[in-house]
C-alpha positions as a printed Julia matrix, in Angstrom:
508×3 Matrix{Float64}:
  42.58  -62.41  -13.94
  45.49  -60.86  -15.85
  48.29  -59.75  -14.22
  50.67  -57.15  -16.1
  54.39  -56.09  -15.13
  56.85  -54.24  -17.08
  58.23  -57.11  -18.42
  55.62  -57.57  -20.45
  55.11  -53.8   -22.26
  56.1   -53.97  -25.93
  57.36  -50.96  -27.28
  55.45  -48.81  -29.94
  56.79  -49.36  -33.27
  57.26  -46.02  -33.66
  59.12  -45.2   -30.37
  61.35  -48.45  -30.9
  65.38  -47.99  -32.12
  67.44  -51.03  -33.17
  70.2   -48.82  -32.39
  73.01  -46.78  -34.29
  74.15  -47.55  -37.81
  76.91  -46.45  -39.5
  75.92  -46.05  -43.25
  77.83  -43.97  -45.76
  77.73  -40.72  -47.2
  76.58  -38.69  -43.64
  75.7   -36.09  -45.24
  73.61  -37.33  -48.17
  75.68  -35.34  -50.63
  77.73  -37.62  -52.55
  75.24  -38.81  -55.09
  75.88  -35.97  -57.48
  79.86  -37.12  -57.36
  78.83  -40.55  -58.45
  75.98  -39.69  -60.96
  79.11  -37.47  -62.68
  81.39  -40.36  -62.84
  78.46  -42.9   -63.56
  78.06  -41.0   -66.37
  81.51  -41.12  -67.46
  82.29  -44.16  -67.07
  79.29  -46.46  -67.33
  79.35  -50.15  -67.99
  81.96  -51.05  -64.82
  81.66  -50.55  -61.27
  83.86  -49.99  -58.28
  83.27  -53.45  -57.53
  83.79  -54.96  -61.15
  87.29  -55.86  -61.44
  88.04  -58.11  -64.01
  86.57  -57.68  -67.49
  87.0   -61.06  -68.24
  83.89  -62.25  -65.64
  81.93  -60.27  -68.6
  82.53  -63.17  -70.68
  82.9   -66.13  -68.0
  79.25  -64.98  -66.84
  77.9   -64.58  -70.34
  79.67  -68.22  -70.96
  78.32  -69.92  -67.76
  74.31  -68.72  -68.66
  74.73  -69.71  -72.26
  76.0   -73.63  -70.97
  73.96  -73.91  -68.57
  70.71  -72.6   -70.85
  71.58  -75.44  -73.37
  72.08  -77.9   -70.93
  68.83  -77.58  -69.35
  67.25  -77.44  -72.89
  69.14  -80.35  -74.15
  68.38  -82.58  -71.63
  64.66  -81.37  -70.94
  65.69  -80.89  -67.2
  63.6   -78.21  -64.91
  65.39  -75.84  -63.86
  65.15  -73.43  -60.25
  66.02  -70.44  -59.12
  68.63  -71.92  -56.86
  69.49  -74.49  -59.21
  70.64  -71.7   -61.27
  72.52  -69.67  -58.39
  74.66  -72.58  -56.8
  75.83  -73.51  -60.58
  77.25  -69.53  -60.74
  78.37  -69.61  -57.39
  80.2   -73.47  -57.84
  82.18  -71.27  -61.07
  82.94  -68.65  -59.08
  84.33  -70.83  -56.53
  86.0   -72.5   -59.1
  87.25  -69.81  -60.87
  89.26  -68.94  -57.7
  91.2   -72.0   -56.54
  92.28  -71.48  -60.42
  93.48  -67.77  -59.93
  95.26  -68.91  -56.5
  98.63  -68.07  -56.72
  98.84  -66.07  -60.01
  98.99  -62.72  -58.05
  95.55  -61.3   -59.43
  93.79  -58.81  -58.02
  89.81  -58.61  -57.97
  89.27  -62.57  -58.09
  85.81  -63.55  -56.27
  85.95  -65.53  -53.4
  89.84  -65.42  -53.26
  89.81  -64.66  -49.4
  87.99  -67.58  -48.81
  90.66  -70.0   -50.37
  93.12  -67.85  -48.81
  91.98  -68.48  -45.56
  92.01  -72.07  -46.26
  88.26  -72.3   -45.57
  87.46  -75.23  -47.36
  87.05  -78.89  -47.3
  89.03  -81.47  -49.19
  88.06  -84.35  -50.03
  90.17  -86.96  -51.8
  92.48  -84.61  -53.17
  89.63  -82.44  -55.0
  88.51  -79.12  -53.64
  84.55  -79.74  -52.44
  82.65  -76.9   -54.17
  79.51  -77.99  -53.15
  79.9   -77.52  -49.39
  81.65  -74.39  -49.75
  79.08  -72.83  -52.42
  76.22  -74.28  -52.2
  73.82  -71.75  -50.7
  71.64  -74.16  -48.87
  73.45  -76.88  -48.58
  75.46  -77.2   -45.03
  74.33  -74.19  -43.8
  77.29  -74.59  -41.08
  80.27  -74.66  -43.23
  81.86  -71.15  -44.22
  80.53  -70.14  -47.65
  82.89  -68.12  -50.21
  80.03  -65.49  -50.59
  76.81  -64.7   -48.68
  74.53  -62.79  -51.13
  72.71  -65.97  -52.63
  73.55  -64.66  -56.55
  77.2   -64.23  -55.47
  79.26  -61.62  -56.77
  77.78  -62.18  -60.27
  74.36  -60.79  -58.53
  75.69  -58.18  -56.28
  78.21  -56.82  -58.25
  78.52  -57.57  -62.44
  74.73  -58.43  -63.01
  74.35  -54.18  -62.87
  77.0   -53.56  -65.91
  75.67  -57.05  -67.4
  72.55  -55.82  -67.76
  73.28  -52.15  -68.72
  75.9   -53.42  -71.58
  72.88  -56.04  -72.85
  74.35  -59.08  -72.28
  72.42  -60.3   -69.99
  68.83  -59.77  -68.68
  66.68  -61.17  -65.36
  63.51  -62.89  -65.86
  61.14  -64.32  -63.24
  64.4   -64.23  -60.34
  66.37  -65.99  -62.69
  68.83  -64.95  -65.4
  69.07  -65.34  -68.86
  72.27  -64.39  -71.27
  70.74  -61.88  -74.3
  71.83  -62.27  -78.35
  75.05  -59.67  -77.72
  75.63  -62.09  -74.5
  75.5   -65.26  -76.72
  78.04  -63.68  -78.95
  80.05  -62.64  -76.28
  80.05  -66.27  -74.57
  80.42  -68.14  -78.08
  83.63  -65.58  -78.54
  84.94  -67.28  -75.24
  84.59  -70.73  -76.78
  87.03  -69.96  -79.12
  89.62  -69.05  -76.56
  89.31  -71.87  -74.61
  89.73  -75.39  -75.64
  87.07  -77.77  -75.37
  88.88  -80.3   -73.01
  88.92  -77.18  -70.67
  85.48  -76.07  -70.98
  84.33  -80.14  -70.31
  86.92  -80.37  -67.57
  85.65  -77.15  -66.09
  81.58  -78.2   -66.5
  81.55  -81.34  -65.35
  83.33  -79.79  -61.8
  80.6   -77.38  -61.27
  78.07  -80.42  -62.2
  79.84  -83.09  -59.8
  80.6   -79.9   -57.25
  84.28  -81.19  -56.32
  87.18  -79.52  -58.42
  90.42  -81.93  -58.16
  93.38  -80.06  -57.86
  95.65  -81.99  -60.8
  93.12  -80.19  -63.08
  94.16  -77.09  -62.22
  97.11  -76.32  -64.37
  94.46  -78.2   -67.39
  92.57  -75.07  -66.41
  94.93  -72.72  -67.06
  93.07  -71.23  -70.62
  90.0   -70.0   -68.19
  91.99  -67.95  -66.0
  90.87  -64.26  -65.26
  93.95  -63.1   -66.93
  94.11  -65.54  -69.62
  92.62  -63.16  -72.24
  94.08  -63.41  -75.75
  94.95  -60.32  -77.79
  93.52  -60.03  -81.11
  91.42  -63.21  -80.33
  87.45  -63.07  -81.06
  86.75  -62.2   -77.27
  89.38  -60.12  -77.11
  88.1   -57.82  -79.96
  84.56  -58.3   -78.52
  85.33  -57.13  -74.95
  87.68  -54.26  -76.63
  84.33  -53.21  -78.46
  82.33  -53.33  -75.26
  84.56  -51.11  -73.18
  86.34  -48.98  -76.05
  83.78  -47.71  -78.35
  80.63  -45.43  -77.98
  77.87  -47.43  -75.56
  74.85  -48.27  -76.9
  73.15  -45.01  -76.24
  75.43  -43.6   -78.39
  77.31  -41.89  -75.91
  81.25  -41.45  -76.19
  81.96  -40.41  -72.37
  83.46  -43.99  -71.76
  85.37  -44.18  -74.95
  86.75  -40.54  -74.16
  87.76  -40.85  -70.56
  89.82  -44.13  -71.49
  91.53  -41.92  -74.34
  91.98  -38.87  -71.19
  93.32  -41.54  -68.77
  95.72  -42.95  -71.38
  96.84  -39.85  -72.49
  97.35  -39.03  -68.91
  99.31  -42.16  -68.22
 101.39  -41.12  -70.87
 101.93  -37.93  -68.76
 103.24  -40.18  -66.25
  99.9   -38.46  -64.32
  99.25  -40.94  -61.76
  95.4   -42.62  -61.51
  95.32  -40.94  -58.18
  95.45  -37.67  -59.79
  93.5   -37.93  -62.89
  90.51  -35.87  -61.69
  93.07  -33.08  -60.21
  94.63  -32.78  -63.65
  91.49  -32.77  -65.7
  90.47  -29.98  -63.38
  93.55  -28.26  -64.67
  93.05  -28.86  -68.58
  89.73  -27.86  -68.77
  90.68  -24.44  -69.56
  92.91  -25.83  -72.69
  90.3   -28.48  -74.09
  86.76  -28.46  -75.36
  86.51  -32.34  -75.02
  82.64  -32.32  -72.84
  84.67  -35.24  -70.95
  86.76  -33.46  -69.63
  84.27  -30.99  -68.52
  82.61  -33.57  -66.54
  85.92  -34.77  -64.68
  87.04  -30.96  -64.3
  83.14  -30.6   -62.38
  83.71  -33.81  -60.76
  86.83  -32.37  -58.92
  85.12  -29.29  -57.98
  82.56  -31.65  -56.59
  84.46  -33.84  -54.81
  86.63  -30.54  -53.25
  83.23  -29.16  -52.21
  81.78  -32.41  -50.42
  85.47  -33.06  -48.81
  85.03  -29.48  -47.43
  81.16  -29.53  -45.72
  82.97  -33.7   -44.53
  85.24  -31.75  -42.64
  83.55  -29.23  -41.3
  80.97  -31.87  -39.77
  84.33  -33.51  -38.62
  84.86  -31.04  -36.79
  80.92  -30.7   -35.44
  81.69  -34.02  -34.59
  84.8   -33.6   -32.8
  83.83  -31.02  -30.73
  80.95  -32.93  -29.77
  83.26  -35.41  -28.27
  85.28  -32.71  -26.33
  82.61  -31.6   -24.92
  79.47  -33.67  -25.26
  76.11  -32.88  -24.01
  76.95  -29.37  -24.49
  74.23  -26.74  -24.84
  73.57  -25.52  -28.0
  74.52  -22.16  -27.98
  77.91  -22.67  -26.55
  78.09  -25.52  -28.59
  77.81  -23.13  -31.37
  80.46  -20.67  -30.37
  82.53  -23.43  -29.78
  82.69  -24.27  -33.37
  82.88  -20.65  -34.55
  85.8   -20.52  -32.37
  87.58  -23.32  -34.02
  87.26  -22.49  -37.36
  88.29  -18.84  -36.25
  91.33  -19.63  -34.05
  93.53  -16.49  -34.0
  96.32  -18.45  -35.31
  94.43  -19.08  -38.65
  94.71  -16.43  -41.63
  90.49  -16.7   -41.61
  90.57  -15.2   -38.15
  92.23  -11.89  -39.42
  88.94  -11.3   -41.55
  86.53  -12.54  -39.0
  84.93   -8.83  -38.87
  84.89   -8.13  -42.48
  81.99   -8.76  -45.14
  82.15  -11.79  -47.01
  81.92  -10.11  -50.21
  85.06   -8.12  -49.42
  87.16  -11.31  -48.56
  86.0   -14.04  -50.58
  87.61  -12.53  -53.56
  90.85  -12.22  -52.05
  91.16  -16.24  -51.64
  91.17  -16.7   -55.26
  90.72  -19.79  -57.31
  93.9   -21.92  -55.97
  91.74  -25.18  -54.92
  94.1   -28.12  -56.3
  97.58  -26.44  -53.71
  94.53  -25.66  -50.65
  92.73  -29.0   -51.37
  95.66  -30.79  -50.89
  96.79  -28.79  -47.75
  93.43  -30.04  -46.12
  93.64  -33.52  -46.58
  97.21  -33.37  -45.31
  95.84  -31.28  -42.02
  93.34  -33.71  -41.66
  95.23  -37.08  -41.99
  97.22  -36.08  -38.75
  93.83  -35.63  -37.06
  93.96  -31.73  -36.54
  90.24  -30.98  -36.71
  89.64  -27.57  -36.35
  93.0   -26.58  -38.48
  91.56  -28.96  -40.92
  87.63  -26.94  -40.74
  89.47  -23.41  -41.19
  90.86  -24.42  -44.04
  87.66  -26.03  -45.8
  85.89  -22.65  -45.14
  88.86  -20.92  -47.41
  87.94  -23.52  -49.71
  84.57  -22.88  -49.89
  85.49  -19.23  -51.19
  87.71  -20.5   -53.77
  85.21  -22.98  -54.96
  82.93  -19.66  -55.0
  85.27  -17.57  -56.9
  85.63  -20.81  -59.22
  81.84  -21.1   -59.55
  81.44  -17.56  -60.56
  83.87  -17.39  -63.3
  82.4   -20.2   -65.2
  78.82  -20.85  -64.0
  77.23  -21.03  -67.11
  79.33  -23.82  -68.03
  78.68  -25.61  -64.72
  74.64  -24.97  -64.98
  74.67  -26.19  -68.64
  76.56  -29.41  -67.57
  74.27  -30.09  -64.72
  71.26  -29.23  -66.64
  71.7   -31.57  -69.32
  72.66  -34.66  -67.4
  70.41  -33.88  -64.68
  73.0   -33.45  -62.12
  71.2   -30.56  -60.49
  68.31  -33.14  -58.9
  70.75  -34.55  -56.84
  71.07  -33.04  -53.48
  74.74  -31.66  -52.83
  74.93  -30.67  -57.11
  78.21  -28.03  -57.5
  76.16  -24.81  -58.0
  73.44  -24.94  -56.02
  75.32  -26.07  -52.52
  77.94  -22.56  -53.38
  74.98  -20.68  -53.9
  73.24  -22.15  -50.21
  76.91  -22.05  -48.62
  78.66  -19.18  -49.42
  76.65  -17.1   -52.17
  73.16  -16.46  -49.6
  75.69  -15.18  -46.85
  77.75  -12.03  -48.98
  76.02   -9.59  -47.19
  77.4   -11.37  -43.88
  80.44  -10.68  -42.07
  82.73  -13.36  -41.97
  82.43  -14.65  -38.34
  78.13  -14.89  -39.31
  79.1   -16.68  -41.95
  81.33  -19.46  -40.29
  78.46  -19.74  -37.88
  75.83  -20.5   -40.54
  77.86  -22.63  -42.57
  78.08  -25.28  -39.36
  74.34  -24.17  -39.31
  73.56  -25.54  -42.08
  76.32  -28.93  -42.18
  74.01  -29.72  -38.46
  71.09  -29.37  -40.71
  71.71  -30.88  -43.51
  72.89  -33.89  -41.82
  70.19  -34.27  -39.77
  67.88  -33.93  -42.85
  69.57  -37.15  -44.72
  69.73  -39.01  -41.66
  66.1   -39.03  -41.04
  65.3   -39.42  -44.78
  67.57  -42.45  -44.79
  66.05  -43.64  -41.93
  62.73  -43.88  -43.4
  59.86  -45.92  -42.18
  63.21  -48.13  -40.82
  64.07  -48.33  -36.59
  67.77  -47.69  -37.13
  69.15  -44.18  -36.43
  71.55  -42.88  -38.82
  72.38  -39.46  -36.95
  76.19  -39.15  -35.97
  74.58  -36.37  -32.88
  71.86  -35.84  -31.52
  69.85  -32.63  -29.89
  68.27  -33.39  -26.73
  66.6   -30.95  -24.64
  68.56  -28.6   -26.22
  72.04  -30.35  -26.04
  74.39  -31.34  -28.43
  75.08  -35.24  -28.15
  77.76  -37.01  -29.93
  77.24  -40.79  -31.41
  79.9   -41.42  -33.93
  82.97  -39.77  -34.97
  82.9   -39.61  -38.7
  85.99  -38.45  -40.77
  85.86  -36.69  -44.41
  86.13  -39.16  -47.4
  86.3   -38.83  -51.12
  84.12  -41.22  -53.41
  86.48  -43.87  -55.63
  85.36  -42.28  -59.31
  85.76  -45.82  -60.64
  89.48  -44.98  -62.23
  90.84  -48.02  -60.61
  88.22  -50.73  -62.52
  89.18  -48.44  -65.67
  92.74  -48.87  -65.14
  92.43  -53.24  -64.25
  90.12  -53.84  -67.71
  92.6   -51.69  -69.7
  95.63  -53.95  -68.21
  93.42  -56.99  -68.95
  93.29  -55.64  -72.45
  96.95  -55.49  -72.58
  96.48  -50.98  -73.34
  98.42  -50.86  -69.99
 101.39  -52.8   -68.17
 102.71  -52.26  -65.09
 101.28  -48.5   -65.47
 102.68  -48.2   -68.55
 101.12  -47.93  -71.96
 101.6   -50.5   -74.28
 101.71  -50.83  -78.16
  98.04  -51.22  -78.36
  97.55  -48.47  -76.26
  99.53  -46.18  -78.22
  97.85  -47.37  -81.26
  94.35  -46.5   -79.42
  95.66  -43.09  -78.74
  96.56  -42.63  -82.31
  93.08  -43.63  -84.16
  91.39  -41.62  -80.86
  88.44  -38.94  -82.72
């Protein structure tokens, strides 16, 4: 006879959480920010650092292609992947000490986490995906970084291509890897081979190495040009948005405008130029201002949870009225007044009010910080207004306006539907709708999956708090713009070089 306790009940999938996850982007808006920036700078990555990998990748398939052909050998899947990750590995120990940035697997020879083994460097143990499961590996996706991160811009630029799990380098990727050849010697290229073959890289070779380095690129040289025409000229769709951003950022630079600031002062020229490129970093700001604002007002959602936590939701409500209305805030002064009277009187001064915010909420003032992102809101109104056709003709041709959080359409659900409102209504249904809208992504994230993205919860009508979550900004890929320009030699030690200046001078 069967005897059941609780010890034995399995949950229903459906009633069973794995628990709290932190995630990114709370509030499920920041996909029209990086569609806007994808689109002006597509081919590189946040995570794509060095433009030379472009090359070493492309020059590691094309060896290790006629290698297998040449010698009739089978190849696998993981065959493949441990020969990329042995490079990588490689490529690091040779990039130790040379002060790079962005070098794959450099924290793991940093940390000293690898074996030696009659004065060579053991690859195998420390790359090998399967092999010695127990010893610390330099990267854990099995692809390495040339999977998780370049394969993406690889594939985009057509130079390289995945077929049946493996990969396989395309005709412009043959070029590309043959231009490599020719900046490299062919003692280094054999030296470097046959140490991903035996998987043990002795460390007397390393200076013989030297030509394969990250930042070893030769100007004027076949792969220089070739990697110069990747990133420089119009992509292969024929679109110039890459090519003109590198000219804006140059120019810029020349400005002495630092990277930081790029997007703040294309906001400002759009006014003075009729460059589509700039339009697109000008709406990009506005974008960014606009997601940093609803960020901070579920800050403060947030923060108030924590004050007061399983609060009901009414209270919890006025609570957060009451913060963004404090009577020592300007906002509170208008508090009985229609929104249609006051926006106005904000004006268009985002870039001075922006900037004001993030300072407020760096030193952690929360509800100082939520005021001011509801004055914000008005300006980006005002801002809106004055040059929405321009806006809706930008998202409507690059589709920006099907992703959730797009410039126009989140003024318009913000501020626009409450005009009629006074202002204290308004401040009530803008947290309204950031509780909302949050909830909304969380559970779409969340999918068929167990793991609860919410930051609070409502439970029998209370407000509960799980996670303090502060505003960010997205990284508009600037910095990956700025490293494959320096690796070009157009910039030095942020400043602009010869070849730069001669770039700036042919620029149509």
């Amino acid at each position: 006879m069967p005897i059941y306790n609780t010890n034995n009940i399995n949950k229903l999938f459906w009633a069973c959480n794995e628990g709290f996850k932190r995630g990114r982007d709370p509030m499920g808006i920041q996909n029209s920010s990086i569609t806007v920036y994808g689109l002006l700078l597509p081919g590189l990555t946040n995570l794509t650092g060095r433009l030379r990998y472009y090359s070493f990748y492309c020059w590691l398939l094309y060896e290790y292609t006629k290698e297998y052909r040449k010698n009739g050998l089978e190849r696998t899947v993981r065959d493949q992947q441990n020969f990329i990750r042995r490079a990588e590995l490689a490529m690091a120990f040779l990039m130790e000490g040379r002060g790079a940035k962005s070098v794959v697997g450099s924290m793991h020879v940093d940390a000293k986490a690898f074996s030696v083994v009659r004065g060579c460097y053991d690859l195998k143990s420390s790359a090998d995906f399967d092999f010695n499961p127990e010893h610390d590996k330099y990267w854990k996706y099995s692809t390495g970084a040339f999977g998780q991160y370049y394969l993406g811009s690889l594939v985009y630029l057509a130079l390289v291509d995945v077929y049946e799990d493996s990969f396989k380098v395309l005709e412009r990727g043959e070029k590309l890897a043959e231009a490599f050849i020719e900046s490299v010697s062919e003692n280094a290229r054999e030296l470097f081979l046959s140490s991903i073959r035996e998987g043990r890289l002795s460390k007397d070779s390393i200076e013989d190495l030297e030509e394969i380095c990250l930042d070893m690129i030769i100007v004027e040289s076949p792969e220089w040009a070739m990697l110069n025409d990747i990133l420089v000229n119009k992509d292969l769709s024929g679109s110039s948005f890459r090519r003109d951003s590198i000219y804006l950022m140059l120019d810029s630079l020349k400005q002495s405008v630092d990277v930081k600031r790029f997007p703040t002062s294309m906001f400002m020229e759009f006014e003075k130029s009729n460059n589509v490129a700039v339009l697109g970093w000008h709406y990009y700001y506005l974008c960014e201002a606009l997601h940093y604002c609803i960020e901070t007002v579920f800050w403060m959602i947030l923060s108030n949870a924590s004050r007061r936590n399983y609060c009901p939701v009414d209270s919890f409500m006025d609570m957060c009225q009451n913060s963004i209305l404090k009577e020592e805030y300007d906002l509170s002064g208008f508090a009985n007044n229609a929104l249609s009277e006051v926006a106005p009187v904000y004006g268009r001064d985002i870039v001075k009010r922006l900037d004001e915010l993030v300072t407020t909420a760096r030193i952690g003032d929360y509800e100082e910080a939520s005021s001011k992102a509801v004055e914000i809101l008005m300006c980006l109104y005002n801002q809106v207004t004055a040059m929405k056709s321009s806006y809706r003709g930008f998202e409507r041709d690059y589709g920006i306006n099907q992703q959730f959080g797009y410039l126009t359409g989140f003024i318009k659900r913000y501020v626009e539907n409450n005009l009629n409102y006074e202002v204290s209504t308004f401040v009530r249904n803008v947290v309204k709708l950031v509780m909302a809208d949050h909830t909304t992504s969380a559970c779409r994230k969340m999918g068929r999956g167990q793991s609860d993205l919410r930051k609070f919860l409502l439970e029998d009508g209370m407000v509960v708090l799980v996670e303090i979550w502060k505003p960010q900004f997205t990284n508009p890929r600037t910095d990956s713009l700025i490293a494959f320009l320096e690796d070009l030699s157009y910039v030095k030690d942020g400043e602009i070089t010869k070849i730069g200046e001669q770039f700036i001078d042919e620029y149509e």
